[in-house]
C-alpha positions in Angstrom: -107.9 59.8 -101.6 -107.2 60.6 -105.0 -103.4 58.9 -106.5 -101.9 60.8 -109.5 -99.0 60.4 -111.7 -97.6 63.4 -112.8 -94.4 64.5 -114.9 -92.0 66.5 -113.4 -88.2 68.2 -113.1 -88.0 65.7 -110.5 -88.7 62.2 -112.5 -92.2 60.9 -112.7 -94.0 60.6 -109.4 -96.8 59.3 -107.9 -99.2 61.9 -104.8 -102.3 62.5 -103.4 -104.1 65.1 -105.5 -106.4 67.5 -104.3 -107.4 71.1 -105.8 -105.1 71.1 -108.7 -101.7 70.6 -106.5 -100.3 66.8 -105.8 -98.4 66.3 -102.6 -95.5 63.5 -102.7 -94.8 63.0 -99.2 -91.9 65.0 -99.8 -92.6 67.8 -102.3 -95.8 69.6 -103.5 -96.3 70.0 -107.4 -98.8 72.4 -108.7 -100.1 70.7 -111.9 -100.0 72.9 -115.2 -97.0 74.6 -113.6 -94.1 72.7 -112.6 -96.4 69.2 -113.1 -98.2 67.7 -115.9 -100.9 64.7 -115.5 -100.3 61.4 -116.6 -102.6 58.7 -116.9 -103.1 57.9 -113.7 -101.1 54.2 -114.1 -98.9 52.4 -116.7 -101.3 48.9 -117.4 -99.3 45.8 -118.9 -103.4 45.5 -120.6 -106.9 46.8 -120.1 -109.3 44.3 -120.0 -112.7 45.7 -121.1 -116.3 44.6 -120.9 -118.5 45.2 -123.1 -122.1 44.8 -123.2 -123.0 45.0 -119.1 -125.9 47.8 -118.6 -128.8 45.9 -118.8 -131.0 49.0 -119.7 -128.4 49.6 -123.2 -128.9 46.0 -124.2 -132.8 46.2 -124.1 -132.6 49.3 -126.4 -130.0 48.0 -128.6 -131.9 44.1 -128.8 -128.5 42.5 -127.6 -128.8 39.0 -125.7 -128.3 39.0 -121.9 -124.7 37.2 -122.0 -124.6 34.7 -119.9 -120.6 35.7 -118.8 -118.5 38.8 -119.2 -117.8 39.7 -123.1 -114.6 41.6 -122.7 -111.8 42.2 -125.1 -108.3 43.8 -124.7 -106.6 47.0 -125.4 -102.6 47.6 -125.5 -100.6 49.7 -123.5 -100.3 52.0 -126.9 -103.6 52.8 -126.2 -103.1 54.3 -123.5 -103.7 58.6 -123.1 -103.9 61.1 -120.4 -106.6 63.1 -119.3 -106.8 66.1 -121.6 -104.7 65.2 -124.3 -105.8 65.5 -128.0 -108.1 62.5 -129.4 -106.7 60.6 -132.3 -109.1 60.5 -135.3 -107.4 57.9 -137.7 -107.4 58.4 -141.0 -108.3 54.9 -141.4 -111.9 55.3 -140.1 -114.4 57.5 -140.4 -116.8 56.3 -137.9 -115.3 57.1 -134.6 -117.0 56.9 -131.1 -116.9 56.9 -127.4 -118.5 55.3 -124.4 -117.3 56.5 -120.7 -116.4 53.5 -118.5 -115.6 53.0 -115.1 -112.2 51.2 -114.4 -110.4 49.5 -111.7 -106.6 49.8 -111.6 -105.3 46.5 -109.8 -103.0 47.0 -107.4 -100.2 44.1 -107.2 -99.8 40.7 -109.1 -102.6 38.0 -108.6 -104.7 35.5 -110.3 -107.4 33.8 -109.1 -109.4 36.5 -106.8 -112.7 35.5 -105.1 -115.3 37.9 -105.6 -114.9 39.0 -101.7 -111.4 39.4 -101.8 -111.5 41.8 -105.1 -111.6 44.9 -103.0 -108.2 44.0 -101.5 -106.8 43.4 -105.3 -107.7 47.3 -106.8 -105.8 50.3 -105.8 -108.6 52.4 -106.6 -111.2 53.2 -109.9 -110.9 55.6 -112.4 -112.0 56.4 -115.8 -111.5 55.2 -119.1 -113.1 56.3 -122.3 -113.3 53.4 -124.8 -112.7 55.0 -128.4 -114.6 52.4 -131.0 -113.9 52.8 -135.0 -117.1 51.4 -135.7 -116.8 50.5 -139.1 -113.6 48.3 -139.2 -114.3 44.2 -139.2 -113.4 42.5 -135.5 -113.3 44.3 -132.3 -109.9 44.1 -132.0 -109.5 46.1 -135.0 -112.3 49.0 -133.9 -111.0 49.6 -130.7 -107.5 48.1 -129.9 -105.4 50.8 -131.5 -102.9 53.8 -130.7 -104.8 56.1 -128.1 -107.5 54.5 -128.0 -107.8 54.2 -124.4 -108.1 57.8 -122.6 -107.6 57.4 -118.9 -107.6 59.4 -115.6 -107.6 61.9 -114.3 -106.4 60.1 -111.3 -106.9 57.3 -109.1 -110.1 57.1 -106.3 -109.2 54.8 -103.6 -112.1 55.0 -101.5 -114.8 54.2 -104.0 -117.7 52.0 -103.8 -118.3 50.8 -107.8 -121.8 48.9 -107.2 -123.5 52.6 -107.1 -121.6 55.1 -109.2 -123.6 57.6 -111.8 -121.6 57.9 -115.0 -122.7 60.6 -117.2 -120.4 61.2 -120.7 -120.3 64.7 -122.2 -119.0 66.0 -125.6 -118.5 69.8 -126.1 -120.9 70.5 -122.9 -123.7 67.9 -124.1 -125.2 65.2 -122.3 -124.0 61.6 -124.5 -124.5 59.0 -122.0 -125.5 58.6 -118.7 -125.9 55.2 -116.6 -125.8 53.9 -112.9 -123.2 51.1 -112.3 -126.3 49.2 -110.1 -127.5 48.4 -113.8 -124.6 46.2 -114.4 -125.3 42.5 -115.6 -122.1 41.6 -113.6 -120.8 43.6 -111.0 -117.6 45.2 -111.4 -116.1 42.7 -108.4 -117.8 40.0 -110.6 -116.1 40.9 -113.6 -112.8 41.1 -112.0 -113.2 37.7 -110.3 -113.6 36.0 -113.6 -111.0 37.6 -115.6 -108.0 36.5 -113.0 -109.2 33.3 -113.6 -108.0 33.5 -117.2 -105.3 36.6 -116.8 -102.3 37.2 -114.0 -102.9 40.1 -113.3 -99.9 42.8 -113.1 -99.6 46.2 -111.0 -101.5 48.8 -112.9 -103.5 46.8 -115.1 -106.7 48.4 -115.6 -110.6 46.6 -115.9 -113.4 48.4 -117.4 -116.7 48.4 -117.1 
C-alpha cells in the first residue's frame, strides 16, 4: 500500500494512494485538483547514513567503517515531492544522492534487528542535498530544504533488495542495489535506537 499526506479543504490527511487519487476511508481526493502532496510524514529528525554501498567506497578509496557513519538533518529540511530545490546563495557546489528511507512508525528505542520490521510504517525516498564546499557535515547538508522527501509511503517493501537509480533532467546520475549495503537498512536502524528514541515519523536513510 502506498500512505500519503496530502493538503486539502478538509485539513491535512493521511490515504492510500493509488493512480494520482488518495482515498481517506471516508473521502476520495484527486491530487493536483482538490489535493496537494506533502511529504509523506512530519520527522522530529532524519538520521542519515552515509558511506554504506560498498561498491561507491571502493571507487571513492573510503575505509570500510566498521559502524554506521550517520549524521542528522532538521525538520526545516524537510520538502515535498516536486517542489522547487533551494540553491543557497551561500554555496556554490551543490549536490544530490537518492536514498532509501524508513519512516518509523511509533515511539521506541532499543529495537533488535528482528523486530525492526514491526518499528517502520513503510520506506520512502529521500534525496540528501550536500553543499560540498562548506567545513563540517552538519554545515553541507543540515540546512533549510535540504531533505526532499516522498512521494509517499510503501508499506509492503522488502529494503535488503531494492534498485535505486537517481536522475537529473532525464539523465542516469546514480544507480545502486540496496544488497550492496555495508549494513543493512534493519542493521542501521537497530543501532541508531540504541542512541536515539525514536518518534512517529522520524525518518532513517540509507
Amino acid at each position: 500500500m502506498r500512505l500519503a499526506r496530502i493538503r486539502t479543504a478538509d485539513g491535512v490527511l493521511t490515504g492510500e494512494y493509488e493512480d494520482g487519487t488518495v482515498e481517506t476511508g471516508s473521502e476520495s481526493y484527486l491530487v493536483g485538483d482538490d489535493a496537494e502532496l506533502l511529504a509523506p510524514c512530519e520527522p522530529s529528525a532524519l538520521y542519515c547514513v552515509g558511506r554504506n554501498y560498498a561498491t561507491t567506497n571502493d571507487q571513492m578509496g573510503y575505509e570500510r567503517p566498521e559502524r554506521p557513519d550517520w549524521f542528522i538533518k532538521p525538520p526545516v529540511s524537510v520538502l515535498p515531492h516536486g517542489a522547487a530545490l533551494p540553491y543557497p546563495d551561500w554555496t556554490s557546489e551543490l549536490t544530490y544522492a537518492g536514498e532509501l528511507a524508513a519512516v518509523i512508525d511509533g515511539r521506541c528505542t532499543n529495537i533488535d534487528v528482528g523486530d525492526v520490521d514491526d518499528a517502520v510504517r513503510g520506506y520512502t525516498i529521500l534525496n540528501d542535498l550536500d553543499a560540498l564546499d562548506q567545513d563540517g557535515r552538519t554545515a553541507r547538508k543540515a540546512f533549510d530544504g535540504s531533505a526532499p522527501l516522498g512521494p509517499w509511503v510503501e508499506t509492503e517493501l522488502d529494503p535488503s533488495d531494492v534498485e535505486m537509480t537517481t536522475h537529473v533532467g532525464g539523465d542516469l546520475r546514480q544507480e545502486a542495489n540496496t544488497s550492496e549495503m555495508l549494513f543493512s537498512p534493519r542493521e542501521v536502524i537497530a543501532f541508531l535506537s540504541e542512541r536515539y528514541t525514536f518518534q512517529p515519523g522520524d525518518v532513517v536513510s540509507f
